[in-house]
mmCIF file of the N, C-alpha and C atoms, coordinates in Angstrom:
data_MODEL
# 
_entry.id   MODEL 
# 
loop_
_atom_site.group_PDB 
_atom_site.id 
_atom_site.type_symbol 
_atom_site.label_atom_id 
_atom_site.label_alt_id 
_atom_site.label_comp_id 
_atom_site.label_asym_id 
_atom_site.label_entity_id 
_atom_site.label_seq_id 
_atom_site.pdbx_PDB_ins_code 
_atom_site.Cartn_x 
_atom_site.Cartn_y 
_atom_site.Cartn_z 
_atom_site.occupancy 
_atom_site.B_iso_or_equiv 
_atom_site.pdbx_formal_charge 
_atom_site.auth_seq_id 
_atom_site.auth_comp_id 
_atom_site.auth_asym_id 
_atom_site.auth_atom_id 
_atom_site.pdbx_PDB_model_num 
ATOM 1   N N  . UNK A 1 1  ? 35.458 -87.543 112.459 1.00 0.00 ? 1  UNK A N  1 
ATOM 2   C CA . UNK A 1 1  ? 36.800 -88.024 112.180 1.00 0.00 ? 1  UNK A CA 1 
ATOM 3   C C  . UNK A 1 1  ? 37.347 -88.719 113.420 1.00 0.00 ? 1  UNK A C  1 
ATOM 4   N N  . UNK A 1 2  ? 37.707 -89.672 113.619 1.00 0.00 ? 2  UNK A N  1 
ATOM 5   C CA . UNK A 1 2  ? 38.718 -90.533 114.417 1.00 0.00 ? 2  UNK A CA 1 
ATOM 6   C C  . UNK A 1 2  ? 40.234 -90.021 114.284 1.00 0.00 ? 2  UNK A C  1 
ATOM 7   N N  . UNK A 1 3  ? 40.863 -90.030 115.657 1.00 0.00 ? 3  UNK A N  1 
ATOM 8   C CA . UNK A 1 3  ? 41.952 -89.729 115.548 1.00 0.00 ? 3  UNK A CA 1 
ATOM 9   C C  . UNK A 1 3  ? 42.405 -90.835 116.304 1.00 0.00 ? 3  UNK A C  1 
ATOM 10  N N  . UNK A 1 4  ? 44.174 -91.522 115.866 1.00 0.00 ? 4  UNK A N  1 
ATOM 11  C CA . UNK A 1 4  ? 44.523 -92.994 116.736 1.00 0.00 ? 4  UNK A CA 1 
ATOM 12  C C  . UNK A 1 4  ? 45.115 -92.006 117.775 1.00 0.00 ? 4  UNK A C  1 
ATOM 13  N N  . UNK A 1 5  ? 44.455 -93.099 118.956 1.00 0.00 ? 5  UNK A N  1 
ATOM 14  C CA . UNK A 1 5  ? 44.577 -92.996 120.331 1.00 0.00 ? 5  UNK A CA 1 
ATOM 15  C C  . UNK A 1 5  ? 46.189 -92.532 120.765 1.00 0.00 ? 5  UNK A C  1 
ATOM 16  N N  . UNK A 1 6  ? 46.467 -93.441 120.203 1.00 0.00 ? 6  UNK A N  1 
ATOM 17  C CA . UNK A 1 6  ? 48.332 -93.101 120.420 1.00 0.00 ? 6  UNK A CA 1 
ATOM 18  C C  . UNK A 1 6  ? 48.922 -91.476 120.433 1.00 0.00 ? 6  UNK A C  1 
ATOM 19  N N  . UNK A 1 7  ? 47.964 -90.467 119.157 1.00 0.00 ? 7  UNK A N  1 
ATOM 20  C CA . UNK A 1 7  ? 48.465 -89.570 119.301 1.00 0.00 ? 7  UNK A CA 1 
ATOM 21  C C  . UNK A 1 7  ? 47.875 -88.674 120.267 1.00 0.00 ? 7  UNK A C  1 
ATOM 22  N N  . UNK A 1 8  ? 47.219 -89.156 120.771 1.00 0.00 ? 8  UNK A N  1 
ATOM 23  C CA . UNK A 1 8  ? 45.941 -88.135 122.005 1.00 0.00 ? 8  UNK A CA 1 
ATOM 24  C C  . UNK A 1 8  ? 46.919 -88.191 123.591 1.00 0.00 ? 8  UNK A C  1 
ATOM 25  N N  . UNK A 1 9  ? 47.432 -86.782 123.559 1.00 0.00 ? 9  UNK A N  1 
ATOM 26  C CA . UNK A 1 9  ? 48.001 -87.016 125.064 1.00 0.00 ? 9  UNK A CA 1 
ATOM 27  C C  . UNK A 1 9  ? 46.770 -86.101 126.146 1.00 0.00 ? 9  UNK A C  1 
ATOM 28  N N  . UNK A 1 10 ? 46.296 -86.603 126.875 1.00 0.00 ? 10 UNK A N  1 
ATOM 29  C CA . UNK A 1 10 ? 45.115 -85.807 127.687 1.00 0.00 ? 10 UNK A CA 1 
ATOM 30  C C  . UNK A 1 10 ? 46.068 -84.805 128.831 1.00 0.00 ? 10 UNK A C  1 
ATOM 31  N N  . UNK A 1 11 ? 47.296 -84.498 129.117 1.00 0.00 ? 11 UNK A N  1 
ATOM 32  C CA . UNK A 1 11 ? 48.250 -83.841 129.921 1.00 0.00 ? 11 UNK A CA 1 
ATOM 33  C C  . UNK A 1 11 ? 49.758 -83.621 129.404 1.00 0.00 ? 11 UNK A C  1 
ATOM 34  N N  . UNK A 1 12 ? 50.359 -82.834 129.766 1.00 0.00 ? 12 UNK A N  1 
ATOM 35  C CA . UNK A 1 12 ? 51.540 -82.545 129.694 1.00 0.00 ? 12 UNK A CA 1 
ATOM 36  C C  . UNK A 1 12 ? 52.393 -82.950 130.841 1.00 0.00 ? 12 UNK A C  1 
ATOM 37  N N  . UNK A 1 13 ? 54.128 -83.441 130.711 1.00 0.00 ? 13 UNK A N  1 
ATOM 38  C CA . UNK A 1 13 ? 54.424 -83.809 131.358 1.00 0.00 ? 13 UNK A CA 1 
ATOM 39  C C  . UNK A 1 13 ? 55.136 -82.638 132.488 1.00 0.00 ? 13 UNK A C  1 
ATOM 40  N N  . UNK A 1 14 ? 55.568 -82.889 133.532 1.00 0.00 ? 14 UNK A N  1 
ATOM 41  C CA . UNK A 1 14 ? 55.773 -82.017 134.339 1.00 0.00 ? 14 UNK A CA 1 
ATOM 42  C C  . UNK A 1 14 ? 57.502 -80.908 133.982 1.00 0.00 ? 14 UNK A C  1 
ATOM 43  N N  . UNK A 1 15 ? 57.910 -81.886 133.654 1.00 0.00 ? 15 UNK A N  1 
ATOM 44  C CA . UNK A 1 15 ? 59.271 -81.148 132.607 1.00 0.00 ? 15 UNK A CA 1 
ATOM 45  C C  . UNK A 1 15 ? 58.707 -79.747 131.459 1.00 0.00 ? 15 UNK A C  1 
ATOM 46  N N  . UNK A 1 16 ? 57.820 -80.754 130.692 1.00 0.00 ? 16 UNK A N  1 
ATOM 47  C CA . UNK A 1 16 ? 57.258 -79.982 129.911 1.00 0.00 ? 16 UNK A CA 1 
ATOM 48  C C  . UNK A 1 16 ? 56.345 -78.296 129.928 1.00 0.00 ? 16 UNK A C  1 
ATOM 49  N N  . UNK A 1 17 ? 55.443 -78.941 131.566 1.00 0.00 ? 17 UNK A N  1 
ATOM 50  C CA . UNK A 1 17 ? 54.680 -77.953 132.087 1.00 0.00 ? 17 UNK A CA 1 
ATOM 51  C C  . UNK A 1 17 ? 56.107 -76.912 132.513 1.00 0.00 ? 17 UNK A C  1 
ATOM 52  N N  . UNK A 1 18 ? 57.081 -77.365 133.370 1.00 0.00 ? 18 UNK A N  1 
ATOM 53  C CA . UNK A 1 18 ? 57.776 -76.058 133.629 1.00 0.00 ? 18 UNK A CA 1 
ATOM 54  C C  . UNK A 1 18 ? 58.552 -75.716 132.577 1.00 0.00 ? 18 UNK A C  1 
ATOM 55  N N  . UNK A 1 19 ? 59.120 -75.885 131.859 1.00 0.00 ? 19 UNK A N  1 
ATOM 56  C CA . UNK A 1 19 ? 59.686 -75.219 130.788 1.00 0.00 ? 19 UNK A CA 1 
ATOM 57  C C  . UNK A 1 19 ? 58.333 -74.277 129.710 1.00 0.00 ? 19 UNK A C  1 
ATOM 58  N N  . UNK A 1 20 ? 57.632 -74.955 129.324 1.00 0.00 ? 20 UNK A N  1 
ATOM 59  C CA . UNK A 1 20 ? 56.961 -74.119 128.538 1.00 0.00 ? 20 UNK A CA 1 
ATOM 60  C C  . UNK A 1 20 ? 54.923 -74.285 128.728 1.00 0.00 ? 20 UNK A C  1 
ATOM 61  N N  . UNK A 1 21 ? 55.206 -74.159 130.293 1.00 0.00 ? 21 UNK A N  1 
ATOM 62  C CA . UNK A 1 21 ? 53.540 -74.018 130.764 1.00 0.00 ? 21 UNK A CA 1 
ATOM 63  C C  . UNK A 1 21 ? 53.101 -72.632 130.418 1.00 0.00 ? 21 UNK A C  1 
ATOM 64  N N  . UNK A 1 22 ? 53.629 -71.652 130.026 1.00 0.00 ? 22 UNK A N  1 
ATOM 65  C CA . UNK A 1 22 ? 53.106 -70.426 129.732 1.00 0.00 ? 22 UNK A CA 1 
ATOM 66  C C  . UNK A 1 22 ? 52.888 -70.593 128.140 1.00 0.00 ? 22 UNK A C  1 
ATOM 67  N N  . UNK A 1 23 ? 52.938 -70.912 127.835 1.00 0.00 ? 23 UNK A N  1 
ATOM 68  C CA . UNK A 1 23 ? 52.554 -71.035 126.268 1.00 0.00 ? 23 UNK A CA 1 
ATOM 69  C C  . UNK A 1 23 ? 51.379 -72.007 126.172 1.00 0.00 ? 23 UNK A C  1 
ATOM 70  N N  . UNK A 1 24 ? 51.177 -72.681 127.468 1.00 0.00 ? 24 UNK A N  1 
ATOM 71  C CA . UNK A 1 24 ? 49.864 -73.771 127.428 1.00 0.00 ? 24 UNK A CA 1 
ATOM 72  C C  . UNK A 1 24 ? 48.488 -72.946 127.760 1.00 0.00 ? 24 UNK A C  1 
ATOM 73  N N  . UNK A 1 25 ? 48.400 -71.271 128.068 1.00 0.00 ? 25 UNK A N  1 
ATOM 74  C CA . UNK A 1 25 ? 47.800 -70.557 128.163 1.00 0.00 ? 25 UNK A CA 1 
ATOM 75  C C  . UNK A 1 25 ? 47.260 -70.008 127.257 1.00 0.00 ? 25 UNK A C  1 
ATOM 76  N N  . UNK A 1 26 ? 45.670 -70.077 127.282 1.00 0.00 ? 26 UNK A N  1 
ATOM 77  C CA . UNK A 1 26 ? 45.288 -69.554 125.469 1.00 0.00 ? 26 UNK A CA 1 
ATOM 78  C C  . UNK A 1 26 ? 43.675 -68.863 126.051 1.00 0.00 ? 26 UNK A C  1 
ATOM 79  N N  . UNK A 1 27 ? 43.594 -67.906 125.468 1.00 0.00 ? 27 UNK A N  1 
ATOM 80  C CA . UNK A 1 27 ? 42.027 -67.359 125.501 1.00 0.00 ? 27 UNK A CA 1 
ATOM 81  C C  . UNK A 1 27 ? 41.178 -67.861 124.888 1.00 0.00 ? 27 UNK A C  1 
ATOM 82  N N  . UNK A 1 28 ? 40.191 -68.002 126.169 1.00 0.00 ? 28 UNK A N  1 
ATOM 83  C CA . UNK A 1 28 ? 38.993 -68.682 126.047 1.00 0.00 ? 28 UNK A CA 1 
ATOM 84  C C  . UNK A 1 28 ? 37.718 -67.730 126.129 1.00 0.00 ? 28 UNK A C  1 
ATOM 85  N N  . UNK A 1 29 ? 36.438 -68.018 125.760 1.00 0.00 ? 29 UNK A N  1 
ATOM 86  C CA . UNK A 1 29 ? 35.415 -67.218 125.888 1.00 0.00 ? 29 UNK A CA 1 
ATOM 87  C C  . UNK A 1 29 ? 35.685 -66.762 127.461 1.00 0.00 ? 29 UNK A C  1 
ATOM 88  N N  . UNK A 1 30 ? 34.449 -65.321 127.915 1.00 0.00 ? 30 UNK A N  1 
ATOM 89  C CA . UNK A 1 30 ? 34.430 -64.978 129.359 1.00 0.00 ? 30 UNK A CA 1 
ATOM 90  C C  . UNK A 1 30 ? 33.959 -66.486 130.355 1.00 0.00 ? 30 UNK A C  1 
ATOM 91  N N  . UNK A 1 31 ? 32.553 -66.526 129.360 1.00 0.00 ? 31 UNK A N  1 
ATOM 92  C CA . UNK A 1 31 ? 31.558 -67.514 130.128 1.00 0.00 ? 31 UNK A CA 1 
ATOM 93  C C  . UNK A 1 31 ? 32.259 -68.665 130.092 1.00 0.00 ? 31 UNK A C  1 
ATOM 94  N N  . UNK A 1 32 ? 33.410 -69.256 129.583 1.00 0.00 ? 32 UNK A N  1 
ATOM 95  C CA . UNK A 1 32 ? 34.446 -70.220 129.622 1.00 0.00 ? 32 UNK A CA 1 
ATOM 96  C C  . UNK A 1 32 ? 35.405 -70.277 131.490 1.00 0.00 ? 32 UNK A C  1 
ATOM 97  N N  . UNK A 1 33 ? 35.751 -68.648 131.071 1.00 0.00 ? 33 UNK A N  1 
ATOM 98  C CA . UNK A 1 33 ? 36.668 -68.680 132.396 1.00 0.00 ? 33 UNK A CA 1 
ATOM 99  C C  . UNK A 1 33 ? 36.490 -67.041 132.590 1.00 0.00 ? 33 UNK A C  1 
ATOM 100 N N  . UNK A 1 34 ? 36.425 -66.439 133.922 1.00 0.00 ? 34 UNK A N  1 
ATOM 101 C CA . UNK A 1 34 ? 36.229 -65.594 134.066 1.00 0.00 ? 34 UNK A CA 1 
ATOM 102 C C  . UNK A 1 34 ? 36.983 -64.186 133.403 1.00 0.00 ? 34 UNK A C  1 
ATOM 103 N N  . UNK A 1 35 ? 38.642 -64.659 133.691 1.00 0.00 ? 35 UNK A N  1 
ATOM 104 C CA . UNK A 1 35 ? 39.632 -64.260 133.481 1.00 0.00 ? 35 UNK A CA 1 
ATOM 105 C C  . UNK A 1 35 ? 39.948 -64.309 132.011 1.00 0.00 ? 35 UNK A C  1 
ATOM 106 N N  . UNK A 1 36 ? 39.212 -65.013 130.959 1.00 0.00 ? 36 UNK A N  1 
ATOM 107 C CA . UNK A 1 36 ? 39.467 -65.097 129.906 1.00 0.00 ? 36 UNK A CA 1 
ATOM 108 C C  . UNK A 1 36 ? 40.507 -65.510 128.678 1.00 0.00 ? 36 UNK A C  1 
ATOM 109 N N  . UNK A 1 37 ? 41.266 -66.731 130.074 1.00 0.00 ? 37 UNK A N  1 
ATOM 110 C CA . UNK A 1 37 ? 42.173 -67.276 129.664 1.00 0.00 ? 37 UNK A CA 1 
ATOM 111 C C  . UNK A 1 37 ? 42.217 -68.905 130.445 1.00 0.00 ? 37 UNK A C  1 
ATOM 112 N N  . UNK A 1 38 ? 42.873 -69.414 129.930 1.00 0.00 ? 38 UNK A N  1 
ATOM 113 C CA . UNK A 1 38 ? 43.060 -71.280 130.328 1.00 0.00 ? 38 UNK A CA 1 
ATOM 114 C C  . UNK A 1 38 ? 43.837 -71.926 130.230 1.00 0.00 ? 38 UNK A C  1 
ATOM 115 N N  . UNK A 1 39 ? 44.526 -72.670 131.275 1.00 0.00 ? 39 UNK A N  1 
ATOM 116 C CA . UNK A 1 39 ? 45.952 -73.925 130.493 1.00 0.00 ? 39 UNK A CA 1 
ATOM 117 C C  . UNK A 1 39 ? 45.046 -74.496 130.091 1.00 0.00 ? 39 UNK A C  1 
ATOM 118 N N  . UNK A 1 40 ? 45.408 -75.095 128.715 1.00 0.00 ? 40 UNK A N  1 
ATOM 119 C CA . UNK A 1 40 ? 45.091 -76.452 128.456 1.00 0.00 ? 40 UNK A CA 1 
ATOM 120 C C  . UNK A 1 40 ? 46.456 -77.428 128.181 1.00 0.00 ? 40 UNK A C  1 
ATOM 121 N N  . UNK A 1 41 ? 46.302 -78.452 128.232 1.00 0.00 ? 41 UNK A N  1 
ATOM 122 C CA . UNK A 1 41 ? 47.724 -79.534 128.239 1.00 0.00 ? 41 UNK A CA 1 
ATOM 123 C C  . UNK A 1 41 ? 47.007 -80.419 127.352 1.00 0.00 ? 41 UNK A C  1 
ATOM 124 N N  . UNK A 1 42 ? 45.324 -80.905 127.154 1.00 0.00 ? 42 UNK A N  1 
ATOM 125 C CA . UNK A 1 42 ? 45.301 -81.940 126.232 1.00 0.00 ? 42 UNK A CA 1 
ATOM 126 C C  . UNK A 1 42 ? 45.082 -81.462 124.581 1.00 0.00 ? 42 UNK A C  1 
ATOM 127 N N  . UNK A 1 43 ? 46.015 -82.215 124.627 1.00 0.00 ? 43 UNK A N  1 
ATOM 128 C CA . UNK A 1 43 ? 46.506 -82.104 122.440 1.00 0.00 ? 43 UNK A CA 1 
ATOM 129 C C  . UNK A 1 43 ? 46.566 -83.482 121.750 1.00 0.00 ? 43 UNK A C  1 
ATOM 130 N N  . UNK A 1 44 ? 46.542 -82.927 120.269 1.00 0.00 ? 44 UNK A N  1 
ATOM 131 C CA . UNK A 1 44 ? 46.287 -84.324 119.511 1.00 0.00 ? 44 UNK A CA 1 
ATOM 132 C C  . UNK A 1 44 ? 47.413 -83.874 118.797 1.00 0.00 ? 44 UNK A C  1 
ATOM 133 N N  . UNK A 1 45 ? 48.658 -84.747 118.483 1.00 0.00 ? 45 UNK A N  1 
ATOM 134 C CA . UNK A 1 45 ? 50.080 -84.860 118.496 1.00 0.00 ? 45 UNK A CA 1 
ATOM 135 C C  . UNK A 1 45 ? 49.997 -84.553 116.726 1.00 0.00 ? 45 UNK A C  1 
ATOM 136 N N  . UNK A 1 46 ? 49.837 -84.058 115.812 1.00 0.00 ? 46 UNK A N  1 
ATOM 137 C CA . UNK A 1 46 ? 49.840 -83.736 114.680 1.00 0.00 ? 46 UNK A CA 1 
ATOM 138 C C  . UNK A 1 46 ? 51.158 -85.001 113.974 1.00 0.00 ? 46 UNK A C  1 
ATOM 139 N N  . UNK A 1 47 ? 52.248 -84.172 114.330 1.00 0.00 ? 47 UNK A N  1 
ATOM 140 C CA . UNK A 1 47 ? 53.752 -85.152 113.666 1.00 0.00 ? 47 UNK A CA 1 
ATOM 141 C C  . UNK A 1 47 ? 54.571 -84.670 114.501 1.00 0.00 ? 47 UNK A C  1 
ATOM 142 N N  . UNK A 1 48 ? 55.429 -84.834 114.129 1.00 0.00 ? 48 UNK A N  1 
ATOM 143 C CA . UNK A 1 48 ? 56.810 -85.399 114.587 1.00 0.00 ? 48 UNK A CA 1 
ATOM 144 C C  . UNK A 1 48 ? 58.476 -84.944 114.329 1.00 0.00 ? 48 UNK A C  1 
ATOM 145 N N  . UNK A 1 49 ? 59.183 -84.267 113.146 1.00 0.00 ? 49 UNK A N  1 
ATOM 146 C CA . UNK A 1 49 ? 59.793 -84.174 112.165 1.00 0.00 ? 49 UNK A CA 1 
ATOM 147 C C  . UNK A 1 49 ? 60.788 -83.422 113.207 1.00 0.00 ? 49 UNK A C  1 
ATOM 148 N N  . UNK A 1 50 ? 61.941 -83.847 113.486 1.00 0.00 ? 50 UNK A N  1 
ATOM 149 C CA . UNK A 1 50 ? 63.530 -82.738 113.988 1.00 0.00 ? 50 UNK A CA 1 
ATOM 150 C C  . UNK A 1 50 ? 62.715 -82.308 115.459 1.00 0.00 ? 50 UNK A C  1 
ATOM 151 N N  . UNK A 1 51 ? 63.317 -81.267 115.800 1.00 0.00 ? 51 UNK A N  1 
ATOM 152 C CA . UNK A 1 51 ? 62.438 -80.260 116.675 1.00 0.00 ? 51 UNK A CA 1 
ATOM 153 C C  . UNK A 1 51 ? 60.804 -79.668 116.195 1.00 0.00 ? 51 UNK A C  1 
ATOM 154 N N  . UNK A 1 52 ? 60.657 -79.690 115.375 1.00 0.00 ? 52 UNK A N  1 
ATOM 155 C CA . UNK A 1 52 ? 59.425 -79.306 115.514 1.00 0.00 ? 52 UNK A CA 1 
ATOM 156 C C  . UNK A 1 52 ? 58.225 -80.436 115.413 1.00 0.00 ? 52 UNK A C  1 
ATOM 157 N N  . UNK A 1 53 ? 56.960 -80.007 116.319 1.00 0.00 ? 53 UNK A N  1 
ATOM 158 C CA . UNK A 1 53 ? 56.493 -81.183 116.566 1.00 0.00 ? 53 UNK A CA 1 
ATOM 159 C C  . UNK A 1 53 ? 55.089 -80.596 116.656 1.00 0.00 ? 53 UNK A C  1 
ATOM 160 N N  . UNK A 1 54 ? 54.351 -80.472 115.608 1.00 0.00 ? 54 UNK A N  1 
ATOM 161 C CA . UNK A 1 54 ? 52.784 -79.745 116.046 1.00 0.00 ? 54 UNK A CA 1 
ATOM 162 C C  . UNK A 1 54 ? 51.654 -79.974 116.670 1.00 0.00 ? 54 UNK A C  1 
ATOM 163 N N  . UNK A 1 55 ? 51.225 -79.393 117.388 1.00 0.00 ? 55 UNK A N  1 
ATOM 164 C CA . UNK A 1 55 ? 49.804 -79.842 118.163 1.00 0.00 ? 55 UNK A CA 1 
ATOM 165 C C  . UNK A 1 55 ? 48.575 -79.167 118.302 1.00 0.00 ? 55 UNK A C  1 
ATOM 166 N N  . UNK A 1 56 ? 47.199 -79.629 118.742 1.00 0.00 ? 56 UNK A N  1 
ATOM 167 C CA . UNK A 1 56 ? 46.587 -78.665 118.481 1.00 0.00 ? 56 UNK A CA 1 
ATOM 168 C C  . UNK A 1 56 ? 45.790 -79.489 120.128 1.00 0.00 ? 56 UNK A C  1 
ATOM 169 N N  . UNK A 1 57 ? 45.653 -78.133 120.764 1.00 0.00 ? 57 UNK A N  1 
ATOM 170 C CA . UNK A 1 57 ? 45.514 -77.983 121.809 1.00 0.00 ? 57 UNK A CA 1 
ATOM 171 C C  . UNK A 1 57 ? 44.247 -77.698 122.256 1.00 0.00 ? 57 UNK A C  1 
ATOM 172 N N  . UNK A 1 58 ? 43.363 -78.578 123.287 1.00 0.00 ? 58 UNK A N  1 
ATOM 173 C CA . UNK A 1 58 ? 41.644 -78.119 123.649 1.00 0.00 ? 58 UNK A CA 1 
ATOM 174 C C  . UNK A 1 58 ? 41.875 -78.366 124.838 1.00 0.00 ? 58 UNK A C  1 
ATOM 175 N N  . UNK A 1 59 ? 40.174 -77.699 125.079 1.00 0.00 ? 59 UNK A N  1 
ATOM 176 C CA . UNK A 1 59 ? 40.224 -77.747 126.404 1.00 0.00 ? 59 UNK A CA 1 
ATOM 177 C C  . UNK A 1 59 ? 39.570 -79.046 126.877 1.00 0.00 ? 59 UNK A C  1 
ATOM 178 N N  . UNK A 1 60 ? 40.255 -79.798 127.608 1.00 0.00 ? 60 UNK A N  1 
ATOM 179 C CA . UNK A 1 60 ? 39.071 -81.089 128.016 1.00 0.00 ? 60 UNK A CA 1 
ATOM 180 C C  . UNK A 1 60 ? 38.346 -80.387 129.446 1.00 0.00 ? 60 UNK A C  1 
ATOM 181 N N  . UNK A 1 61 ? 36.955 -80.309 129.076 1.00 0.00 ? 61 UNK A N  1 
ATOM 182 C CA . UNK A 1 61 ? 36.254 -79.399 130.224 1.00 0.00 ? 61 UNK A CA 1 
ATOM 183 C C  . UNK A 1 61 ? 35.115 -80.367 130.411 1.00 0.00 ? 61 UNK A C  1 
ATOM 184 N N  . UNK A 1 62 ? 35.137 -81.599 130.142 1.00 0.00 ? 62 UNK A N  1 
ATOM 185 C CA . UNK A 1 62 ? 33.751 -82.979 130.585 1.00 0.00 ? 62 UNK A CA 1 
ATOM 186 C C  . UNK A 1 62 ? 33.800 -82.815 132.106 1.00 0.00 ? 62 UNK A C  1 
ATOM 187 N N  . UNK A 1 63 ? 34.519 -82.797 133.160 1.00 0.00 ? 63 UNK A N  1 
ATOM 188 C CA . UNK A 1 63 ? 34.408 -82.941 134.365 1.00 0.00 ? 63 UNK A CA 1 
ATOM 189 C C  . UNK A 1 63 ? 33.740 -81.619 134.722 1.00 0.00 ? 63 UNK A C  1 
ATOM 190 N N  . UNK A 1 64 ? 33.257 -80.467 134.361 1.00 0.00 ? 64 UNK A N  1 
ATOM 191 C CA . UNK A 1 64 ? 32.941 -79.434 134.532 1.00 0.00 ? 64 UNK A CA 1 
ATOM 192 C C  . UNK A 1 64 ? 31.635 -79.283 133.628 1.00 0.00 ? 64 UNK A C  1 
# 
């Protein structure tokens, strides 16, 4: 499946990170991260609608 580019943000913005960087924290396998947990910030922007705005959140781990 292709998703348009437009909705692919690879980071969160820094406003964003401090207001709600603890919720960018999600468990990951051990052999992932030791600690068994990870920010991730890159998401593919679902919609849009009032305040609510859905996303679904991975880990981009290519540099690793």
């Amino acid at each position: 499946m292709n998703w348009p580019l437009e909705q692919l943000a690879t980071a969160e913005s820094d406003t964003t990170m401090n207001r709600w960087g603890a919720e960018r924290i999600f468990a990951v396998p051990l052999d992932v991260a030791p600690s068994g947990h990870k920010e991730m910030q890159a998401h593919l922007k679902l919609d849009s609608k009032g305040s609510t705005s859905p996303r679904i959140y991975f880990l981009d781990d290519c540099a690793e």
